[in-house]
C-alpha positions, 0 to 999 in steps of 0.5 A: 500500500505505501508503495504505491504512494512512491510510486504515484509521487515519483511519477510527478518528479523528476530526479537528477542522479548527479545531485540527488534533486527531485524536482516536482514535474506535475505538483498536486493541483493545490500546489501547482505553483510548486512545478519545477523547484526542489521537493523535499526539504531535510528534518531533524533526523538527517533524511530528506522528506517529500511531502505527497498526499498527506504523508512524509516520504524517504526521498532516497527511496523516491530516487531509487524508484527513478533510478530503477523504476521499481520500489526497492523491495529492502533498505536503501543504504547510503553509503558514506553515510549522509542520510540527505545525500540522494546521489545515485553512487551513493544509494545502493540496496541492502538488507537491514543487516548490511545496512546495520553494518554500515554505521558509525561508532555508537555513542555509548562506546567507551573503548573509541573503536568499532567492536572493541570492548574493555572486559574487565574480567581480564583487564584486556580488551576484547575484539568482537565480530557479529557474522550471521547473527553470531557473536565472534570473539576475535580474541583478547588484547592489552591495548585497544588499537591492537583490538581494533586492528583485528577488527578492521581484519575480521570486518573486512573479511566478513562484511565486504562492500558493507564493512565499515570499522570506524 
């Protein structure tokens, strides 16, 4: 049902893979005077929204449609992270467990490295690797740089195109 909603707004749009603008081509009647200029406009959550028919939608999805011209059947990941950054070589489709693998380093950690944490059983820090929904041990470090150097191996090695270690 939402897609059809994408669908119907990206056939009023025009869409430019070099810059990411969607254009209006054929605006609602009440907003005719909207023809030709940028639709969409970036809240507070980093993503660009176009309002159609009442609804917010993901403009990086309404591009997708443009590109492909079908509805992206998983996630849109962009992939050097700018949620507003609607380029075509920066959207690619993912599942929601590449695109999770794509994200920067959380907030709450304290070890100031992707996949590293202080076990404080040891008093070493602990390299960690999520691979198919399992939880890897990449082993035990006196220091978090030679933690996180195993990381960025491991990261490597298992999540390809996605890997991200910073």
């Amino acid at each position: 049902m939402l897609n059809d909603y994408y669908k119907a707004a990206a056939d009023r749009l025009s869409y430019d893979p070099l810059t990411g603008a969607l254009n209006w081509i054929a605006p609602p009647s009440v907003r005719s005077h909207l023809r030709g200029k940028q639709a969409g406009s970036k809240y507070s959550d980093g993503y660009v929204y176009v309002r159609y028919d009442g609804r917010r939608l993901l403009a990086h999805r309404l591009a997708w449609i443009k590109l492909t011209g079908v509805a992206p059947d998983g996630q849109i990941d962009h992939i050097n992270m700018i949620r507003s950054d609607n380029r075509a070589c920066n959207l690619r489709l993912a599942s929601v467990a590449e695109n999770n693998r794509n994200r920067t380093l959380q907030s709450n950690n304290t070890s100031g490295y992707k996949g590293v944490t202080f076990h404080k059983g040891t008093g070493k820090y602990q390299a960690k690797i999520c691979v198919n929904k399992k939880r890897i041990s990449l082993g035990y470090f006196s220091d978090a740089e030679s933690a996180a150097q195993a990381y960025q191996k491991a990261v490597g090695r298992h999540h390809g195109q996605f890997a991200r270690s910073q």
